[in-house]
N, C-alpha and C positions, 0 to 999 in steps of 0.2 A: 504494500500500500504506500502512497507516495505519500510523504512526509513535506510537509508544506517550510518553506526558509524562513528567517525572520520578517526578510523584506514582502514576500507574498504575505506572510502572517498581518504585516500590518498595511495593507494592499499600498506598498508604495515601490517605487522602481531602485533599481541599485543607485541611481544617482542622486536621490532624493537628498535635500537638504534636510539641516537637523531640524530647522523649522517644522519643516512639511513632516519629517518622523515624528516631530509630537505633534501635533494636530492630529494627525492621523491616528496615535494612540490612545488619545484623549478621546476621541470620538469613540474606538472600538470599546475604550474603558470602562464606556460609560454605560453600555450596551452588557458587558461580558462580565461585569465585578459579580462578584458573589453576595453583595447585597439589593444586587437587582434581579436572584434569579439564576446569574451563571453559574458554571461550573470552578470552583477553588483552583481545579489544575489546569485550566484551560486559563484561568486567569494570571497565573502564575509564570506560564510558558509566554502570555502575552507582556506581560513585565520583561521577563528573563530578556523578551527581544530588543524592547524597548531601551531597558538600560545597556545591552549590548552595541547596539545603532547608536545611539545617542553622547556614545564617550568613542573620542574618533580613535584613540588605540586602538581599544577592545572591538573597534567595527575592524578597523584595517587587519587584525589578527582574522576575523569571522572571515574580511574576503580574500585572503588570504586561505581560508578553508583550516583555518585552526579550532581548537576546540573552545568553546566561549567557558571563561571563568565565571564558574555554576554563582547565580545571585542568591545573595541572606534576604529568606525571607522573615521577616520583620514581625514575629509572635503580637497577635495582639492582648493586651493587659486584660486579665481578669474585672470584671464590673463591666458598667455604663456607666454612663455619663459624669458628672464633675463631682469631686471632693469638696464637699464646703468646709472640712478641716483643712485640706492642703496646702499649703504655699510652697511656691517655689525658693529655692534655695540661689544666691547671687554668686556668680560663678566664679573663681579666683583665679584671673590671666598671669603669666610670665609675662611680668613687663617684657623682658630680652626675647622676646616671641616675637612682638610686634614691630614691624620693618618704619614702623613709622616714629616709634617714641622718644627714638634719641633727636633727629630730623628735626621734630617740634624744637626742641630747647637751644637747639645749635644754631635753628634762624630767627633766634629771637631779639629784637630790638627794642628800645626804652618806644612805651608805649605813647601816640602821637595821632592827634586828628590831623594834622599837616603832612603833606608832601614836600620832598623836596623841594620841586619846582626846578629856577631857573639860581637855585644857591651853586651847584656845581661849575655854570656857565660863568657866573660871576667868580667867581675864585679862582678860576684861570684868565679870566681877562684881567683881575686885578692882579694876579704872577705876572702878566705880560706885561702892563703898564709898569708893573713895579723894577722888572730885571731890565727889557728890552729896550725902551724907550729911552730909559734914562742916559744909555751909551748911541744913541744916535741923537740926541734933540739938543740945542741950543737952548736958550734961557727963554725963549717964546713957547720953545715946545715943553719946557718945563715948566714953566704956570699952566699950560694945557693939563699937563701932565697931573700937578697938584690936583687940580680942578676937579678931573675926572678920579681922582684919589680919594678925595675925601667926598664925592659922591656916591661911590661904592663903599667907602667906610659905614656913609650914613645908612644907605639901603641895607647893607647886612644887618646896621645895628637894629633900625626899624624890624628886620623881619624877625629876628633874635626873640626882640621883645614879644612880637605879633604871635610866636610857638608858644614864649611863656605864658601870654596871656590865654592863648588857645588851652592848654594844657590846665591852668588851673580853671574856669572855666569848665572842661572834661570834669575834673575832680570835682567840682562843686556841684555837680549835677549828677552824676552817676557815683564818685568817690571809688571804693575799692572794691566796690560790687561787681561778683561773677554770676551770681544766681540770681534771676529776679523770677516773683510767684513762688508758691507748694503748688504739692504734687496733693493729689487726691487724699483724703484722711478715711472715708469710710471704710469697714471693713472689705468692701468686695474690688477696692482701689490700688490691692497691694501689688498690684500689677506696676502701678506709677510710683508706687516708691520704690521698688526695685529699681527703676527705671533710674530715677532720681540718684539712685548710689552710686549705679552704676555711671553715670556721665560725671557728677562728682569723683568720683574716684579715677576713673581714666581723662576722661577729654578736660578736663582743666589744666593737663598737663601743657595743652597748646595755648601758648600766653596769649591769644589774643580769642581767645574760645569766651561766650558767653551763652549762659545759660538756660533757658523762660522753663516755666511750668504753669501751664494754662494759658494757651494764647485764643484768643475770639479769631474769626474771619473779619475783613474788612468787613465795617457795619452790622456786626453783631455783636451782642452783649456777655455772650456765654463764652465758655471754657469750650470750645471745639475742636482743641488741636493740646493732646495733652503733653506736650512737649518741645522742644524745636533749642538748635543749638547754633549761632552763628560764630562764623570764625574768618575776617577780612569780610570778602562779599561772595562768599558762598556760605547757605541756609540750610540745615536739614528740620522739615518735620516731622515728629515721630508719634506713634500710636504706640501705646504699652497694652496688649491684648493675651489676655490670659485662656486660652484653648487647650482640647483634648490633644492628649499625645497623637503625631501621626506627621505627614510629611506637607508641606505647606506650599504653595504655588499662587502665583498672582498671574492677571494677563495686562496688557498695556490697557486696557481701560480699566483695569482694578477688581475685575472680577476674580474671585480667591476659587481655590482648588484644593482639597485635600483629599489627600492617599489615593489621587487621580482621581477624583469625581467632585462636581461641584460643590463647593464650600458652604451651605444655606445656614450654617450656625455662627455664623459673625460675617462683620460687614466692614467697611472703610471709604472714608470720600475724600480721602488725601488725595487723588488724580485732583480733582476740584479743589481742593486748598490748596494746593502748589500755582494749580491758576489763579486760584484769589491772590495768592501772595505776590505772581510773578509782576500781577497790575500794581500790586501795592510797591513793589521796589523792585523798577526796571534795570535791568544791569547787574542783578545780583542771581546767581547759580540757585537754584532752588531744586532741591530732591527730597522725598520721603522715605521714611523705612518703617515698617510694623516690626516692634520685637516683639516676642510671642516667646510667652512662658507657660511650660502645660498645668493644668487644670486640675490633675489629678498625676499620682507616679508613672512615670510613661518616661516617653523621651520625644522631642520635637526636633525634626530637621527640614530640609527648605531645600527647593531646587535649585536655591543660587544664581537663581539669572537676575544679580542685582541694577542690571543694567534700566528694570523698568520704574515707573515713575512711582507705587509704592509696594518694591519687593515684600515679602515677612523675610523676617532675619531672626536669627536665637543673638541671644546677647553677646556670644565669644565673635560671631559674623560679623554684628553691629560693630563693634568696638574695632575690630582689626579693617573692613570694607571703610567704616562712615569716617574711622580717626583717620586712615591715612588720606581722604580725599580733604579733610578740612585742613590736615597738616600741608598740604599744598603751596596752603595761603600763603602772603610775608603775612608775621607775625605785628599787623598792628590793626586799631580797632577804626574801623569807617564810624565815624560819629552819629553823621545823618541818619543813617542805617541802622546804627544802634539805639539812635533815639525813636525813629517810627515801629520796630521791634517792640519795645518795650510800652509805647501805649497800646498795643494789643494784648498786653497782659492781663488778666480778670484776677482783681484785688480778692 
């Protein structure tokens, strides 16, 4: 009897891209899972293909006609549904793990709503007046020469002033604040104070990282976005969403997935708060992330294709994906920016 290939298994051609190989399994998944009905080993062998296709080794080993490294499958946990005793536990990274944590402190500069500017331009024209001129010019060209001397003396001292006064300023209105808002206090909220620790304890490593917990959307009053962390002028917002153990998937419009079938027990409108945001501050990098702590003892993992606008991530993802993108920045804090951030915080 003829034994069907991965690629007929999930009716797609040998050349199929990895796009087209999930869609395509998602679709069969949803049809063949064993809680619609199918059969466990038929669901099983449709997995086995899937994760084989879809990781380009282990496909190039398959058409290569090698033998596919057999997939774990994934016992599921005694019970239903959620633990109302359970919380999750906060997870303890090797800083020296993280390709990004030393990066942060090494381009760290004294903190400034100023730009350079045109200060470089000037420090080399005043070297030039100062060395060159003075061995070619006559006593005409040497009153020129004063002139334009202590005109640039004054502009630098002017602009000196203009940082200091900028900077204190900065202080007297934000001061030495990295965190602004709490995080959820109810019982069923422990989702966002994990959350809370966890960005406290990692991303303030990046000197110019700030904090929020509880931000509204433009023109709203409420808490809708239970987190969000800026660093220069890129934004992440984030969801702290406490779910059943199992494997977690987003699509570009935010419709969630779990254990391949669609997701109906939670929800997210971070695609839409990323666009509210984007109106609210042009110019500035804006992505989302759901971390997702499980619900009950389990274990929660994630498809990792962070590249969509609001993947789920487990907190060890978030912290190593979100910290190295913010670590990016230079290390100084956009004011403007900082300041429209923070009136969308809900007292």
């Amino acid at each position: 009897m003829h034994e069907p290939g991965y690629y007929e298994l999930l009716g797609v051609d040998r050349s199929a891209s990895e796009a087209e190989i999930k869609s395509a399994y998602r679709l069969k998944a949803r049809a063949s899972h064993p809680d619609a009905g199918g059969s466990p080993a038929e669901f099983h062998v449709l997995r086995q293909a899937y994760e084989t296709l879809s990781d380009p080794h282990r496909r190039a080993d398959y058409d290569r006609g090698l033998s596919p490294v057999p997939v774990r499958v994934r016992q599921r946990p005694r019970g239903f549904g959620e633990d109302p005793s359970f919380v999750a536990s906060m997870p303890r990274l090797d800083p020296e793990t993280l390709p990004w944590w030393h990066r942060g402190v090494e381009a760290a500069r004294p903190e400034t709503p100023q730009r350079p500017g045109h200060a470089p331009a000037a420090i080399l024209l005043g070297w030039l007046l100062l060395v060159v001129l003075p061995l070619m010019a006559g006593w005409l060209l040497l009153t020129v020469w004063l002139l334009l001397a202590m005109a640039v003396a004054i502009w630098l001292v002017r602009r000196h002033l203009l940082v200091i006064q900028a900077r204190q300023r900065f202080a007297a209105e934000f001061g030495g604040t990295v965190v602004f808002g709490r995080p959820g206090s109810d019982a069923d909220q422990w989702g966002e104070r994990l959350t809370a620790e966890l960005l406290d304890r990692y991303l303030t490593r990046l000197p110019s990282a700030r904090i929020f917990h509880g931000l509204a959307w433009p023109g709203s009053v409420f808490a809708d976005i239970d987190h969000a962390v800026l660093a220069g002028r890129r934004l992440v917002l984030i969801e702290s969403k406490t779910w059943l153990p199992g494997t977690y998937g987003a699509d570009e419009d935010g419709t969630l997935w779990r254990d391949d079938r669609r997701f109906r027990g939670g929800a997210t409108r971070l695609p839409e708060a990323i666009e509210a945001y984007r109106e609210l501050l042009p110019g500035v990098e804006i992505r989302g992330a759901l971390i997702v702590y499980p619900s009950r003892a389990g274990e929660v993992t994630t498809e990792e294709d962070f590249d969509l606008p609001a993947p789920p991530m487990t907190p060890e993802q978030f912290v190593e994906e979100i910290g190295g993108w913010l670590a990016a920045q230079p290390s100084t804090v956009d004011t403007e920016v900082l300041r429209l951030v923070c009136r969308q915080v809900v007292s």
